[in-house]
Each structure stands twice: as C-alpha cells, then as structure tokens.
C-alpha positions in Angstrom: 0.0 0.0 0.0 3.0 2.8 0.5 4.7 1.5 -2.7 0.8 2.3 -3.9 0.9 6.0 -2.3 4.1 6.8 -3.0 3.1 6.0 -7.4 0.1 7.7 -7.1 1.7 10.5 -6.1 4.2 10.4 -8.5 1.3 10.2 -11.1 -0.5 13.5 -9.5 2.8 15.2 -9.4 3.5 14.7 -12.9 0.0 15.3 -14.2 0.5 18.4 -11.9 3.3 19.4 -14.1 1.7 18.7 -17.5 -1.7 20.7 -17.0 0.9 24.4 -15.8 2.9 23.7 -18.7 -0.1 23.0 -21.0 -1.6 26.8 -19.3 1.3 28.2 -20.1 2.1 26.9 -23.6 -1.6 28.1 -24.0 -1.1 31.6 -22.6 2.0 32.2 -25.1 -0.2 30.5 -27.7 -2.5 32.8 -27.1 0.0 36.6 -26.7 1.8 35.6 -30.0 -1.5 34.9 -32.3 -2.8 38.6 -31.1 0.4 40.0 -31.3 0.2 39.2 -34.9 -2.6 41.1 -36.1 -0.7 44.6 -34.6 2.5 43.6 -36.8 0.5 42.4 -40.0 -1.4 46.0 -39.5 1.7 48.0 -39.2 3.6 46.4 -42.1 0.6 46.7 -44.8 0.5 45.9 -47.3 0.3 42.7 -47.2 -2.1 40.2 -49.0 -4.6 37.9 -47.6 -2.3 34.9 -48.3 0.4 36.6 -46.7 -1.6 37.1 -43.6 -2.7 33.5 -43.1 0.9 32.5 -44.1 2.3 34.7 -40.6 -0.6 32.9 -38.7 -0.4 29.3 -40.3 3.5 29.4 -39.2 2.1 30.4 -35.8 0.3 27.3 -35.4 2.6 25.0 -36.6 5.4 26.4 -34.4 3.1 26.2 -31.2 1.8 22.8 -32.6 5.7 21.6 -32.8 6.0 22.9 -29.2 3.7 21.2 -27.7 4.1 17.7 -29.2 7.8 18.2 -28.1 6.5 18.9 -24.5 3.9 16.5 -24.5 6.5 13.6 -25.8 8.8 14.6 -23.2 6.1 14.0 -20.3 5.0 10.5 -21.5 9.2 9.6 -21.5 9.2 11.0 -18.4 6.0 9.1 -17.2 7.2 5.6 -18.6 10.9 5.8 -17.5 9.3 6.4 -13.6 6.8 3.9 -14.1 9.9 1.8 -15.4 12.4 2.5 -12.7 9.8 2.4 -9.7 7.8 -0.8 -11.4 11.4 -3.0 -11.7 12.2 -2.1 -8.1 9.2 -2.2 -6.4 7.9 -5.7 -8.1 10.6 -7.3 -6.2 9.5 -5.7 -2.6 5.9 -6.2 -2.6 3.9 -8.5 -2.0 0.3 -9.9 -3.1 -1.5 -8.3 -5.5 1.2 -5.5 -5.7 3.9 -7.7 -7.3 2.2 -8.3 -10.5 0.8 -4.0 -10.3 4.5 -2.9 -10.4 5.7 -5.4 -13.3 2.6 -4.5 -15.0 3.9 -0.6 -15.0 6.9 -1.4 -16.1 6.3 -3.7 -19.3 3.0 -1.4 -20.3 5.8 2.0 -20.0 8.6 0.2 -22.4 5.8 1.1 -25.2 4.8 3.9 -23.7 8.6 4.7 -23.7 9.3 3.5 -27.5 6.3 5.7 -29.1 7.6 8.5 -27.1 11.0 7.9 -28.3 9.7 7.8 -32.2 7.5 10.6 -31.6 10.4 12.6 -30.9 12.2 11.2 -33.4 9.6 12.2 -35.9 9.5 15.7 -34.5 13.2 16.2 -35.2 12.5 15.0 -39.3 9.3 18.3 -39.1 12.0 20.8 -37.1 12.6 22.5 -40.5 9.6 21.7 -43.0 7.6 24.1 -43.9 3.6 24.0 -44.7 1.5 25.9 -46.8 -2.0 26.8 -45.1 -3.6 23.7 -46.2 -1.3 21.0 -45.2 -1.3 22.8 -42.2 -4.9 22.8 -41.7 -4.7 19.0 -42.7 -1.9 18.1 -40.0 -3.6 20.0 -37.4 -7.0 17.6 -38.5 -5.2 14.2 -38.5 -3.3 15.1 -35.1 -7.0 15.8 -33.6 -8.4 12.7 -34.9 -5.3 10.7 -33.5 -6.0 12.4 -30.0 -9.5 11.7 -30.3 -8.9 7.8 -31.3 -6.1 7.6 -28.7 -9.3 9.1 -25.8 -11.3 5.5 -27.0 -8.4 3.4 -26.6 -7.8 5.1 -23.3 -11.2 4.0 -21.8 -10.9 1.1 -23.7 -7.7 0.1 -21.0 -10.1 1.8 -18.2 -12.6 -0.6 -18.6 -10.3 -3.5 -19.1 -8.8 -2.9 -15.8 -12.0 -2.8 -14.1 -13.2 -6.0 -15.7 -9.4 -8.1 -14.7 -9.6 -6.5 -10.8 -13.0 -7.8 -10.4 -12.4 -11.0 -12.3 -9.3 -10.7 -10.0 -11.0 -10.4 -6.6 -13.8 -12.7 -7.2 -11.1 -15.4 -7.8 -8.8 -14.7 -6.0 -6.0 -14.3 -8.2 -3.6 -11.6 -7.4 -1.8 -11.8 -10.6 -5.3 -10.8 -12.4 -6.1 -8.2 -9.3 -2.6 -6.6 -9.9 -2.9 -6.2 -13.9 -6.2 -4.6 -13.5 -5.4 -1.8 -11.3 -2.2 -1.5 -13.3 -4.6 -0.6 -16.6 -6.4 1.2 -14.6 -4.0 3.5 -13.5 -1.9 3.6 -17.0 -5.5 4.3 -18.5 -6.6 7.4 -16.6 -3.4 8.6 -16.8 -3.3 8.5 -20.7 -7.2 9.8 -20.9 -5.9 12.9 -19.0 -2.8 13.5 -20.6 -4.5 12.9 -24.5 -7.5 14.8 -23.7 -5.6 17.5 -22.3 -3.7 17.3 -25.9 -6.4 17.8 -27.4 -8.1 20.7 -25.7 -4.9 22.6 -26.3 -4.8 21.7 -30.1 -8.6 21.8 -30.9 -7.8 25.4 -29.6 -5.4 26.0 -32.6 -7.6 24.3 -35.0 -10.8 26.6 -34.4 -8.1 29.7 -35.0 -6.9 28.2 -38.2 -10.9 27.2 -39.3 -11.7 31.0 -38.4 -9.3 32.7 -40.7 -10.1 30.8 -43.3 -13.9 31.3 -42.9 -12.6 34.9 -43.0 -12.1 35.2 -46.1 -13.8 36.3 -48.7 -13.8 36.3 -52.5 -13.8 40.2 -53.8 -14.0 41.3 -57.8 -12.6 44.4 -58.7 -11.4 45.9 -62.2 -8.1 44.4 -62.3 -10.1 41.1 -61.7 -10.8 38.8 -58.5 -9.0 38.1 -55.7 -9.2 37.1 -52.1 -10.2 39.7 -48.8 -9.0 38.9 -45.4 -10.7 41.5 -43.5 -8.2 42.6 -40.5 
C-alpha cells in the first residue's frame, strides 16, 4: 500500500506538471497569435495569403512545441513507471507484485512511441507547410487524439473488468494487472485529452481565418479579402 501511495503521487505530481505547462504553452499561444494582427497591421501591405501564411506558421510552431513537450512527459512518465515498477515488483507483495511489473512492461511502449514521436519531430524541425497541409496536419493530429481518448477508456474498462475478475477469484496476478490498466489508462485519458483541448484550440483559430475570407471582384479582376 506505501509502494501504492508513493506512485500515485508520483502520477498527480507529474499530471501536476503537465496541465501548468499545457496553461502556459496556452497563454503564449494565445500573446503571439494577437500580437500578430498589430505587426501584419503596421507592415501593410500585405495580401490575404500573406496574412494566413504569418498565422499558419504560428500554429505549426506552437503545434511543434507542444508535441515536443507532451512527448517529453510520457518519456518522463514511462521511465518512472519503469524504474519504480522493476524495483518495487521485487519488494511487494500480493497483488502489488504483479501491479509494479505491469507498469513497467506497459511504460517500455509507452517509452518506445515517445521515443519515435520525438524522433519524428526532429525529421518536421525545418519543413515548412503551406495553409492547407497545415490545416490538414492539425486535423489528423485531432483525430489521432481523439482515437487515442477511446483506446484510453478502452484500458479503463479492461482494468476494471481483470480487478473484479481478479477479486472474485482470488487471483492476485489478475487483481494486480487490473489496477495496473487502470491506472496507466486514466493517466493516458488525461494526458491525450488534455492534448487535445490545447490543439482543438489551434484548429478553431486556423478554421476562423479561413472562414474569414472572402472572395472580392474588382477591375483588375478577383482576388481574395481577409478583413483585418
């Protein structure tokens, strides 16, 4: 039961951690994109394209920052859960055993897609999107999130159904991989919706501007408004 208390508080300390950074990644988000209409303002002219180009990059540089951040915390998380789960299996004593060895196989994934998604964010450090493939990254990454929040309560529910399974038959190796997925669930269903607050945030800003604009005919011929 310490061994218990002292992950759980681990797990709130980290989660802790995760939702100031998130605020504050959120707060910046949210200073830079409005400090961008004063600059686009002062240096007119420029075209539409021009200004969804200024706030595209915006996204995609805050979107880059926070997959970088949020890759960082699930490493973080798993080599914890790793380090704590390899010691502790070998200490406790029941049900606990088979917890702890549970939180450390389940973090070597966690560990290996936090790995490659870093990996993968090094390859985007320099590529550059136009508005649309922007619009379409931000999409898929918001339907990954939102895929990842099923799976998450997918290993919620699991856990519930191998501790009961567990206790009603006695089996502590059962009981102790059920509250393992129970806690590596919730914390993945706070830590992806989380994600996906933040970016959904991004995506309504890049959906506005590009509601924004609007199709205008003149004498030289037509062209596209963004109205500032």
């Amino acid at each position: 039961m310490k061994q218990l208390t002292i992950l759980s508080t681990v797990f709130l300390s980290i989660l802790m951690a995760f939702n100031t950074t998130a605020a504050q990644s959120l707060e910046l988000n949210e200073t830079n994109l409005y400090n961008t209409q004063p600059r686009i303002q002062d240096s007119l002219p420029l075209s539409p394209l021009d200004s969804l180009v200024l706030i595209s990059d915006s996204i995609a540089a805050d979107r880059y920052n926070k997959n970088k951040s949020n890759m960082t915390i699930l490493a973080a998380w798993a080599g914890v859960n790793i380090i704590q789960g390899s010691i502790s299996a070998t200490n406790a004593t029941g049900s606990g055993e088979y917890f702890f060895k549970m939180n450390a196989y389940w973090n070597i994934v966690n560990l290996g897609i936090a790995s490659w998604g870093l990996i993968q964010l090094r390859k985007e450090l320099t590529q550059k999107y136009t508005y649309p493939q922007n619009q379409l990254a931000q999409q898929k990454l918001e339907k990954i999130l939102l895929l990842n929040t099923g799976l998450d309560l997918a290993y919620i529910a699991t856990g519930f159904i191998l501790k009961e399974n567990g206790n009603r038959l006695n089996n502590l190796k059962t009981t102790g991989y059920g509250n393992s997925l129970l806690l590596q669930g919730a914390f993945l269903l706070v830590f992806d919706l989380v994600q996906y607050g933040n970016h959904r945030r991004n995506g309504k800003i890049l959906e506005g501007q590009l509601s924004k604009l609007q199709i205008h005919a003149s004498g030289n011929g037509i062209g596209l408004r963004l109205p500032l």
